[in-house]
C-alpha positions in Angstrom: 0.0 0.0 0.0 2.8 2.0 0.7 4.8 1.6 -1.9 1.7 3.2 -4.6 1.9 6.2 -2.7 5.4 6.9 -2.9 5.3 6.3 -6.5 2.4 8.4 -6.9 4.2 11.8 -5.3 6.9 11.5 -7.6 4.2 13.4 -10.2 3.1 16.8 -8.1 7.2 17.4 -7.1 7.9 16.7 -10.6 5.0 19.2 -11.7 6.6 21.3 -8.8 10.1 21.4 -9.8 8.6 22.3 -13.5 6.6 25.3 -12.5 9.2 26.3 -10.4 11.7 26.2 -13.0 10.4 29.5 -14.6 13.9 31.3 -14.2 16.3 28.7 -13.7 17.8 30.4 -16.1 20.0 33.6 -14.9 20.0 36.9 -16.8 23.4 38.5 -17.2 23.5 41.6 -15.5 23.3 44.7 -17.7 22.4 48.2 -18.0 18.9 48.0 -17.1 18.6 44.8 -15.9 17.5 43.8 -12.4 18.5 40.9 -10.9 16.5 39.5 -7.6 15.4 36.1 -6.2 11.5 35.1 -6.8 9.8 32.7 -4.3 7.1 30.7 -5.9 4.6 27.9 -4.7 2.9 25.5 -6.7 -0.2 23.4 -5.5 -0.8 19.8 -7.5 -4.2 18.8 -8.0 -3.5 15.3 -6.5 -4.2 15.1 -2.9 -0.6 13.0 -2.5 1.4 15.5 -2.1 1.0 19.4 -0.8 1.9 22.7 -2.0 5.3 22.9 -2.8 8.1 25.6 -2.7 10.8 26.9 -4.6 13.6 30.4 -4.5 14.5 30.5 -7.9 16.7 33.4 -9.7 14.5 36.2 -11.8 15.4 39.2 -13.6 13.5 42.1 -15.5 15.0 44.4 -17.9 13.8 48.1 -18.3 15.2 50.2 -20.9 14.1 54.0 -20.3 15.1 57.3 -21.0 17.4 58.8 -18.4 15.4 62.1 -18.2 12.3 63.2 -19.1 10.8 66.3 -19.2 6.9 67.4 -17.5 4.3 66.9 -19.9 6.7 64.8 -22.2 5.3 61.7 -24.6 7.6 59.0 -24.3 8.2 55.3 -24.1 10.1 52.7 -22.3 10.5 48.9 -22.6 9.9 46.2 -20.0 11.1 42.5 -20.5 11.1 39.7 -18.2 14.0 37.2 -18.1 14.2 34.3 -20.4 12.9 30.8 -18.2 13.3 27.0 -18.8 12.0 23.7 -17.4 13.8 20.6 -17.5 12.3 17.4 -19.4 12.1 15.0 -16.6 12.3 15.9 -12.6 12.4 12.9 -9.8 11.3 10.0 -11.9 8.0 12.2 -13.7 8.1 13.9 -17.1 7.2 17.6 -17.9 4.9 18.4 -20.4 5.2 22.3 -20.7 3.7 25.5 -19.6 1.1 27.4 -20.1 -1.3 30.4 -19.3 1.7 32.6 -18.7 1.2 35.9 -17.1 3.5 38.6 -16.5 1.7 41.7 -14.7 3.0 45.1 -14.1 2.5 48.4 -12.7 1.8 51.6 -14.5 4.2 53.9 -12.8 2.4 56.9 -11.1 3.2 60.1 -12.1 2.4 59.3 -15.6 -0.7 59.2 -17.7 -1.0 56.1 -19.6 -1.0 56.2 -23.7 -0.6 52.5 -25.0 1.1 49.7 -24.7 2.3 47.4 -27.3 4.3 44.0 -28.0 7.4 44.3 -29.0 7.4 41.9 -32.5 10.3 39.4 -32.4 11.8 39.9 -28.7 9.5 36.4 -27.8 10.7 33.1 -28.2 9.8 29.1 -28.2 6.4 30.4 -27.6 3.0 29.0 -28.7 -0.9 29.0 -27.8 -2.5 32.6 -27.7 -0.5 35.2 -29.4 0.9 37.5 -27.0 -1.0 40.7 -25.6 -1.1 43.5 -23.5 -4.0 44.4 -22.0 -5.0 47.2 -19.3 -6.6 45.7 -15.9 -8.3 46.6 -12.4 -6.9 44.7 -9.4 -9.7 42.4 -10.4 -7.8 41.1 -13.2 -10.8 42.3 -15.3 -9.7 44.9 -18.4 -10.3 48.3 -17.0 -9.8 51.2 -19.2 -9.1 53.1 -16.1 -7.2 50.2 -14.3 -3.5 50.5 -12.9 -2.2 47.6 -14.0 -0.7 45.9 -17.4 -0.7 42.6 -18.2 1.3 40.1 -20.7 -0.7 36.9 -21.6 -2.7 35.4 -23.8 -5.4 37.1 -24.1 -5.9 37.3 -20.2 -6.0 33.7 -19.9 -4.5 33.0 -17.0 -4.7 30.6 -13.8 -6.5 33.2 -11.5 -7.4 36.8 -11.0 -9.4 37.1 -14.0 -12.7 36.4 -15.9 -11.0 33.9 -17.7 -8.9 32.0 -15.0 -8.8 27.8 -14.9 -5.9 25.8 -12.9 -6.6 22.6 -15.0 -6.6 23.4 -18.6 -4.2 24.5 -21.0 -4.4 28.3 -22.6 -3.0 31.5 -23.5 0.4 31.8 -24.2 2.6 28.5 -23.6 5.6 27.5 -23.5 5.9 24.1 -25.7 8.1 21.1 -24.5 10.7 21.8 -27.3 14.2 21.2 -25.6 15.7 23.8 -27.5 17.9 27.1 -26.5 16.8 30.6 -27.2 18.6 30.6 -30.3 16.7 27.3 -31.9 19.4 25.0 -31.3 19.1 21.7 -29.3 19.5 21.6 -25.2 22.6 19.9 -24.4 20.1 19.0 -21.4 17.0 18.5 -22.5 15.2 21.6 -21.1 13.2 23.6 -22.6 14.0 27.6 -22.4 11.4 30.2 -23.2 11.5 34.0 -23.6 8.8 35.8 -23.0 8.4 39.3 -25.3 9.2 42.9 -24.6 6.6 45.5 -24.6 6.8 49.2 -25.4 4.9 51.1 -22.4 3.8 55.0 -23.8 3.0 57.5 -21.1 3.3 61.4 -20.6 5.3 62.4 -17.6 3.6 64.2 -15.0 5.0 66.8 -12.8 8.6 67.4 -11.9 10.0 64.3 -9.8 10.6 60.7 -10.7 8.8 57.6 -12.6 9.3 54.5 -11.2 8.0 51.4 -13.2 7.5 48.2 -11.2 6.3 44.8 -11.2 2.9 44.4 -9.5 3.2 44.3 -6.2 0.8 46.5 -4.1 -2.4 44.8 -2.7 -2.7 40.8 -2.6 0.0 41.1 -5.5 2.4 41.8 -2.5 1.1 38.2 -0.3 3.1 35.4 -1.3 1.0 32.4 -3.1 -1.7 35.0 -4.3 -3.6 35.2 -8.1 -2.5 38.4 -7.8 0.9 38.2 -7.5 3.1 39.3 -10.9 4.2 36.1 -12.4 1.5 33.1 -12.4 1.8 30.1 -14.7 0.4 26.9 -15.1 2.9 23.7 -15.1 1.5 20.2 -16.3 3.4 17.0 -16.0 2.7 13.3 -15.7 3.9 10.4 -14.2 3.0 6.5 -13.7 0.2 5.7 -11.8 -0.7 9.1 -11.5 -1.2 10.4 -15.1 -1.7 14.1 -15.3 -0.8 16.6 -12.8 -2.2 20.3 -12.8 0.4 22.8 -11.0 -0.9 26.5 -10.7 2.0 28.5 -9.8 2.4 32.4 -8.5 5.6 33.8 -7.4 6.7 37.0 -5.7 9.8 39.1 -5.5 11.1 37.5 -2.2 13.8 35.3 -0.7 11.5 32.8 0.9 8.2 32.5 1.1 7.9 34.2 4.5 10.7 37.3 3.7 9.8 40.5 2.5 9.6 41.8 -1.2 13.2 42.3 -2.5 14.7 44.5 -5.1 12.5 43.2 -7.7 9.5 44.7 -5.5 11.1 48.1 -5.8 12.3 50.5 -8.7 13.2 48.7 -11.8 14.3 51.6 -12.7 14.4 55.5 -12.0 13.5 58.2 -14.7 13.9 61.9 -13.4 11.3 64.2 -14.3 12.4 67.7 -14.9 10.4 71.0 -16.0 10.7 71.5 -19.4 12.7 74.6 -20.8 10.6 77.5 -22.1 11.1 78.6 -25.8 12.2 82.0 -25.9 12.6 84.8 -28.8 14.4 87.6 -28.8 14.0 91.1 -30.7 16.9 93.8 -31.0 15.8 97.7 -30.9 18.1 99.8 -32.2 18.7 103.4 -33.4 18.0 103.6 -37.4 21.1 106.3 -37.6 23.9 107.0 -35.4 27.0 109.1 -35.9 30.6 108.1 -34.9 32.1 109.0 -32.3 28.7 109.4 -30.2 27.2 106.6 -27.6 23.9 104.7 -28.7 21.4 102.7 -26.8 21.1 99.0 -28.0 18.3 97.1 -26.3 17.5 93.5 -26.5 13.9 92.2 -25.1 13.9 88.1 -24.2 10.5 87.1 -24.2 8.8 85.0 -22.0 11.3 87.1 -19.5 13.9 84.6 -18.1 15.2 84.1 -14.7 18.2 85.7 -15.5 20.8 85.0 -18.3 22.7 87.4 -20.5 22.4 89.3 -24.1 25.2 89.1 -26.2 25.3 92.3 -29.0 27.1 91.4 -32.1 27.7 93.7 -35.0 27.5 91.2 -37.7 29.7 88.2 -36.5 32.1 90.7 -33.9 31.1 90.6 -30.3 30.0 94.2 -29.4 31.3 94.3 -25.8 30.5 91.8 -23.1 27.4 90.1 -22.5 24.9 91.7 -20.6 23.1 90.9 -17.8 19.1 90.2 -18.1 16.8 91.9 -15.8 13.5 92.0 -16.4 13.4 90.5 -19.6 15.6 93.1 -20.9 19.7 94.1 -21.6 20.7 97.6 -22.5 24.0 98.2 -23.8 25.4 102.0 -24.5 27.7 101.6 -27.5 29.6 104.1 -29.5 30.1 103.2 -33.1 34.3 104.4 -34.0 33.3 104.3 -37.9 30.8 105.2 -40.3 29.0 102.6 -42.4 25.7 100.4 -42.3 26.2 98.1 -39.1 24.3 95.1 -39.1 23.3 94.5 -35.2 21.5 91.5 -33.5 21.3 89.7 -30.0 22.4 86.3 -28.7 20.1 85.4 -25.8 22.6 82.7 -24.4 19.6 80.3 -21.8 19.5 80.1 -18.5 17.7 76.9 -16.3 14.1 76.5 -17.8 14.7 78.8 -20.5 16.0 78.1 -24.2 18.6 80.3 -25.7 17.6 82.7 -29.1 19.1 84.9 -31.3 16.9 88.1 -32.7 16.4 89.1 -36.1 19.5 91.8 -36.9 18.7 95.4 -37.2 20.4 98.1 -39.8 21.9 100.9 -38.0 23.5 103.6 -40.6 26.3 105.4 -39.1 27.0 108.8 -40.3 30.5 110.4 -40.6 31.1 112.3 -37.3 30.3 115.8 -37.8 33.5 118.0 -38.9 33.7 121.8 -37.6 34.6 123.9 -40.6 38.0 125.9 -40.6 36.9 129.1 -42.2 39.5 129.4 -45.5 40.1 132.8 -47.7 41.0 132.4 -51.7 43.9 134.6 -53.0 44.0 134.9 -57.1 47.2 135.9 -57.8 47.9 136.8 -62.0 50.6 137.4 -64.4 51.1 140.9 -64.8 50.0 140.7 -69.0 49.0 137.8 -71.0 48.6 138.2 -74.2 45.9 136.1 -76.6 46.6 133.0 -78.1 48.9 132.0 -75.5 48.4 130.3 -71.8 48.5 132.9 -68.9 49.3 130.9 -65.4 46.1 131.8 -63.3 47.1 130.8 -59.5 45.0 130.7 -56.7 46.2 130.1 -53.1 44.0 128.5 -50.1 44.8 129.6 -46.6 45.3 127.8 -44.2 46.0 124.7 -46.5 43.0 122.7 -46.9 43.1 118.7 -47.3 41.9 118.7 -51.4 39.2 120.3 -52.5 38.7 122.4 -55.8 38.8 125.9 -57.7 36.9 127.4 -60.0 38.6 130.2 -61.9 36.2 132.9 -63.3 36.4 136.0 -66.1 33.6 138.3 -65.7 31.9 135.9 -63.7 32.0 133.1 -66.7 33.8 130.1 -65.8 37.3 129.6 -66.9 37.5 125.9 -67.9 36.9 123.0 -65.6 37.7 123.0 -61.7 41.1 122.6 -60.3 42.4 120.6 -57.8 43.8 122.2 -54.7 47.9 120.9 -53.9 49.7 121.8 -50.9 46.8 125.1 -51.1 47.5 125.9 -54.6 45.6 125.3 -57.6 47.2 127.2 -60.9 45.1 126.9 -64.7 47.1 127.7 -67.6 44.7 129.3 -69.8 44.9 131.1 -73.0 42.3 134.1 -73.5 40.8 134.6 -77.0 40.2 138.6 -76.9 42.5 141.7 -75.4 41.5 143.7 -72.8 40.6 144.1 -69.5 39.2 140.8 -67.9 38.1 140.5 -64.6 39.0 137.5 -62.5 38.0 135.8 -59.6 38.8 132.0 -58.1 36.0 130.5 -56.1 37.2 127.6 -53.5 34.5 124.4 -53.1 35.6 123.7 -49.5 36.8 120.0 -48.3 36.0 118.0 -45.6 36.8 120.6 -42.0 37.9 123.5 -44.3 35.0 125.8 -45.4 34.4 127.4 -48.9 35.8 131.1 -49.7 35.6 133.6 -52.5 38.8 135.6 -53.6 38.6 139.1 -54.5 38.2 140.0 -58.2 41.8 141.0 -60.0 42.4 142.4 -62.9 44.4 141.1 -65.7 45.2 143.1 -69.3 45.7 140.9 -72.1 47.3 142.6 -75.4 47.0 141.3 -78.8 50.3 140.1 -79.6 52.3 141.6 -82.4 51.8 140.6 -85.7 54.9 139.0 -86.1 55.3 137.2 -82.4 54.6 133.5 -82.5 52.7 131.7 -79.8 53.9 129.6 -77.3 53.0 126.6 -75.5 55.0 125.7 -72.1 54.5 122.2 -70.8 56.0 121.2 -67.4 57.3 117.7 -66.3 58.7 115.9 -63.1 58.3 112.2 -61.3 55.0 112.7 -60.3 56.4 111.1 -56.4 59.8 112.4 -55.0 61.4 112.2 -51.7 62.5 114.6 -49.5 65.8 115.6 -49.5 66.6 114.0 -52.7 67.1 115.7 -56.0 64.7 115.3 -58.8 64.8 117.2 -62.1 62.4 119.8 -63.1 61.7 119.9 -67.0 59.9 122.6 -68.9 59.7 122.4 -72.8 58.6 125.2 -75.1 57.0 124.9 -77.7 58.3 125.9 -81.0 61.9 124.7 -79.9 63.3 128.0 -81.5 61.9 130.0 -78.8 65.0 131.2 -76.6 64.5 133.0 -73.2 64.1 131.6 -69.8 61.4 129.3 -67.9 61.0 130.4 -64.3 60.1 126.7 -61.8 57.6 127.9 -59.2 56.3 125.5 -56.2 52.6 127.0 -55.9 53.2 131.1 -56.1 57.1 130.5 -54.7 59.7 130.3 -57.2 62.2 127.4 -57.3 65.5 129.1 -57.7 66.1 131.6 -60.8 65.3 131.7 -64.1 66.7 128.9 -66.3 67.8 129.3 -69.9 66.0 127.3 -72.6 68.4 125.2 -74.7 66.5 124.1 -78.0 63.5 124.8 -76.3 63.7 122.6 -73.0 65.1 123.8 -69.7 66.0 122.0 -67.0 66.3 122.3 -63.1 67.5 119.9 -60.6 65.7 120.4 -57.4 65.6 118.8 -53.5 62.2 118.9 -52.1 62.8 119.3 -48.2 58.5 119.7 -47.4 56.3 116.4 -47.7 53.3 116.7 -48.9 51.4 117.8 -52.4 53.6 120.6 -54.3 52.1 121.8 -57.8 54.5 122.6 -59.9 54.3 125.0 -62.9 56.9 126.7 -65.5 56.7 129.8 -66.4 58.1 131.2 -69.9 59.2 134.9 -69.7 59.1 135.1 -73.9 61.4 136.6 -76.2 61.7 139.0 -79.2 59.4 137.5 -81.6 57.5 134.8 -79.2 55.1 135.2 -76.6 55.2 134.7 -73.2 53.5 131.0 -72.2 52.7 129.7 -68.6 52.3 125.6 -68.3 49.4 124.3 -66.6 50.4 122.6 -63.5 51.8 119.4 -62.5 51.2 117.6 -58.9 53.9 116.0 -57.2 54.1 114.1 -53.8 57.1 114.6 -51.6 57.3 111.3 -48.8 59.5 111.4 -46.4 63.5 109.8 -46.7 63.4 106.0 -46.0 65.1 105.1 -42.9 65.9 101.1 -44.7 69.6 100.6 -45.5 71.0 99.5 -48.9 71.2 100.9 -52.3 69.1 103.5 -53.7 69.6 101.6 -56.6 66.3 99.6 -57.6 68.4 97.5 -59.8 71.4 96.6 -58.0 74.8 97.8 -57.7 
């Protein structure tokens, strides 16, 4: 009689040791993975033998954002750990698993969006295709519920409508004695993987989301329907046939310990308050002048907690940044030069607040205003001319103006086109058509800090010439740049080359040393500058019996200073 029975228990501890077996497989540890020990009891339906118990390893994985900000849309991924069962256990032989359940909280502070199966993270799976449903702690699907479950279609052993502890259904796991990857089992078992799924939620308020298995309630007794990971082992053995194993484990040590790290944070997701978008507009002056300060303004809108404005004037810094306050930055600037400035400001962030950059803003800088030097015009004239030939016309600017030009005038009519002003001179060799009396006058245009001025009218007598005088024509030439204190020649040629007399150099209205002879109508001086600047230069022909006198129009030469270099003054060598 005895020895029935003892045959007969070898089927509930085999069904036992099957249920049990959910996790004998470990999960490496990973980023996101949580390792803890899972206490589950199974309870045979044959009366020869009791409930049995088991510690087996567990694990759940939890892949999640790091941070999250309020209000944000996201999603994160749960997965329990792969399980196995072996094919045979104390003389009985498995026959799989099935109405696998994995249950798990949604974490608070969030509002729930969807939840989904992750396509092709399951394996060695069969029965009811895998789902997720939302449930009350009732088991029953609650649109409002806090709970999600993974199973088959909330076939399960308890804790829902569509529980049974003797009957296979929703997801199994079949007896196929193959690894995760497809490959045989050195050792007969039979390794499962249940899938991922993809949890959707919108973070709530600042803080932390913590998703966790279900344990709150009954899901936190040991041996309850309610408890996160239920299954339903079969097995048989002689004399017994069939054996019926509902098993529910919790995140414990043993069945009498408290919940463990798998009853606490499978992870931790901080919540933060999301950074306000900000814009930023630039006010600025449409003109300015250089040399005088401006106000630049930048407005940050909504107004930040701080932060600062940096001004740039096209890609150049203007300054340092400036401090916020109240939304706004005011910088004082003074523009050095003139020109169309492109302006714009670089709102850099501050905590809660995004950085911007304004549109940029034309300011037109104006030349700084000059005070004008008042200036007087001096016409100075040969003492004749005579018509037909050119009469040196000079006028002289006081004090010496930086450029600017003259008009020379006879009785008020203009005298050719205007001539430049150099080193305050400006001299128009000009040939008058009729004798007499003519009436002239030089009117200055003015330059930039030197005001305009009118000479006084002079009088200049032009004479017909004799009959048997020839006209003249007295053209003046130099290097058109010089150096001080080194000697350049002067050359003045008359024309016709049969005209004898002198040519008289003159450096504005000052003559450059005495009169110099014409040889076959050229003459030629060799002269030392010892001013820098702009000279005009002009040659004067004094005439001769039979030719008239002739005045060249003027020629502009530069004077820089000496170079200080050493070597040659030779530019090709020694």
């Amino acid at each position: 009689m005895h020895r029935p029975s003892l045959r007969g228990s070898v089927a509930p501890i085999s069904a036992v040791a099957l249920a049990a077996g959910l996790a004998l497989i470990g999960t490496p540890a990973s980023a996101g993975t949580v390792n803890f020990q899972t206490s589950c009891q199974a309870t045979p339906s044959t009366s020869l033998a009791g409930p049995q118990h088991k510690v087996v390893a567990a694990s759940a994985i939890v892949t999640a954002p790091a941070t999250v900000n309020a209000g944000q849309t996201f999603t994160y991924r749960i997965q329990p750990g792969p399980g196995s069962y072996p094919d045979s256990e104390s003389g009985g032989t498995t026959a799989g698993l099935s109405r696998l359940k994995f249950d798990f909280e949604i974490p608070a502070n969030t509002t729930f969006v969807d939840a989904t199966v992750v396509a092709g993270t399951g394996s060695n799976l069969a029965g009811v295709a895998p789902n997720v449903l939302r449930i009350g702690t009732s088991g029953n699907v609650d649109a409002a519920g806090p709970l999600l479950r993974l199973s088959g279609n909330n076939q399960v052993i308890g804790n829902s409508p569509t529980s049974s502890g003797n009957s296979e259904g929703g997801i199994t796991a079949p007896k196929l004695k193959k690894n995760l990857d497809g490959t045989a089992n050195s050792g007969g078992n039979s390794i499962f993987q249940l899938p991922a799924v993809d949890v959707t939620v919108v973070a709530g308020s600042a803080g932390t989301i913590t998703p966790k298995l279900r344990v709150a309630g009954n899901a936190a007794s040991y041996n309850s329907d309610e408890n996160y990971s239920t299954s339903l082992a079969k097995a048989s053995a002689p004399f017994v046939g069939t054996v019926w194993a509902p098993t529910r484990c919790s995140p414990r040590d043993s069945s009498s310990g408290a919940l463990n790290a798998g009853g606490g944070a499978l992870a931790t997701i901080a919540v933060s308050t999301p950074e306000v978008s900000t814009t930023t507009a630039v006010t600025v002056p449409a003109t300015a002048t250089a040399g005088a300060p401006v106000t630049l303004s930048a407005t940050v809108s909504p107004a930040p907690n701080g932060g600062t404005v940096q001004f740039k004037d096209g890609d150049a810094n203007i300054g340092a940044p400036v401090t916020v306050t109240g939304g706004t930055a005011t910088l004082n600037h003074t523009f050095a030069t003139a020109g169309a400035r492109s302006v714009s400001a670089v709102f850099a962030g501050v905590a809660g607040f995004t950085g911007s950059t304004s549109a940029p803003q034309t300011v037109d800088v104006q030349p700084a205003a000059v005070v004008a030097v008042p200036t007087s015009t001096t016409v100075t004239l040969p003492a004749t001319a005579t018509t037909g030939s050119a009469a040196g016309l000079t006028a002289t600017i006081a004090p010496v103006p930086a450029g600017g030009t003259v008009q020379f005038k006879s009785d008020n009519t203009p005298i050719g086109a205007p001539v430049d002003v150099v080193g305050g001179v400006a001299t128009l060799a000009h040939a008058f058509t009729t004798a007499g009396h003519h009436n002239i006058t030089a009117s200055y245009s003015g330059a930039i800090g030197f005001a305009p001025s009118q000479s006084a009218s002079a009088t200049l007598s032009v004479d017909a010439p004799a009959p048997s005088d020839v006209a003249t024509v007295t053209t003046v030439t130099a290097l058109p740049n010089a150096t001080a204190g080194t000697k350049v020649d002067l050359s003045a040629t008359v024309a016709p080359s049969t005209a004898s007399g002198t040519v008289q150099f003159k450096d504005g209205t000052t003559p450059i040393g005495g009169p110099v002879t014409l040889v076959n109508g050229v003459a030629i001086l060799p002269h030392t500058f010892t001013a820098e600047g702009g000279h005009s230069i002009t040659a004067e022909y004094s005439g001769a019996n039979g030719y008239v006198a002739s005045t060249s129009s003027a020629f502009a030469v530069t004077v820089t200073g000496a170079s200080t270099g050493g070597g040659s003054s030779n530019p090709f060598g020694s």
